[in-house]
C-alpha positions in Angstrom: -6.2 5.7 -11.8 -5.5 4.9 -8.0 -7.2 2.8 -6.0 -9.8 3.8 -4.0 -9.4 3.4 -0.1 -11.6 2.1 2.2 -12.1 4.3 5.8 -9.8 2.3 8.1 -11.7 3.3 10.9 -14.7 2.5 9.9 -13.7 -0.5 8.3 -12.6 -1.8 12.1 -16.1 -0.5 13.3 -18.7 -2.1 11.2 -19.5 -5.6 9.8 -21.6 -6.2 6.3 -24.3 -8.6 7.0 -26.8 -9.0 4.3 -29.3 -6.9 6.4 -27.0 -4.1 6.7 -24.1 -3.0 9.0 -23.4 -4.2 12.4 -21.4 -2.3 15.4 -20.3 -2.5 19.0 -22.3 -0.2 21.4 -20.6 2.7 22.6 -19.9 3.6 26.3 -18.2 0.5 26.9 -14.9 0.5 27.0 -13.7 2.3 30.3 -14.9 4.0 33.7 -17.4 1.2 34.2 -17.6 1.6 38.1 -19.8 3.9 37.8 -22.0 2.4 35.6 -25.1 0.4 36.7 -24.8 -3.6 36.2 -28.0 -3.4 33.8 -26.7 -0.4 31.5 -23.9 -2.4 30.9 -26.0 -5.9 30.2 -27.4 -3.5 28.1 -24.6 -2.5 26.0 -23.1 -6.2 25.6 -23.1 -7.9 21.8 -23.7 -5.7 18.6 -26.8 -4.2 17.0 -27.6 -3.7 13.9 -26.8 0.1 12.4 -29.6 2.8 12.0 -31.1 2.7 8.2 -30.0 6.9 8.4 -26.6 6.1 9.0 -26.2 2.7 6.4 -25.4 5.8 3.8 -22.4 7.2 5.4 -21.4 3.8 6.0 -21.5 2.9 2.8 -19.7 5.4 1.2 -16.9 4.9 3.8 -16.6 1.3 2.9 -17.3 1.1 -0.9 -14.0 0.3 -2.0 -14.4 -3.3 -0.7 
């Protein structure tokens, strides 16, 4: 039987923390000129993922 493989993108995306996932906000990587100074304060640090989303996350990462 093969191993099962994790998601490599996903697996560079999201963090297990014993509360659930966490991620980087999108919309902040390029073509920040034309973004206000306080959306992108905004989108700084890392938020904890969406309890409808922990599922797909999950199954993307269960061979860890």
């Amino acid at each position: 039987m093969p191993k099962a493989k994790v998601h490599s993108g996903a697996a560079k995306r999201f963090k297990k923390t014993a509360s659930g996932y966490k991620h980087k906000h999108a919309y902040k990587s390029h073509i920040l000129t034309k973004m206000t100074t306080k959306r992108k304060r905004q989108l700084r640090g890392t938020s904890t993922l969406n309890a409808a989303d922990e599922r797909a996350v999950d199954r993307m990462l269960r061979a860890n």
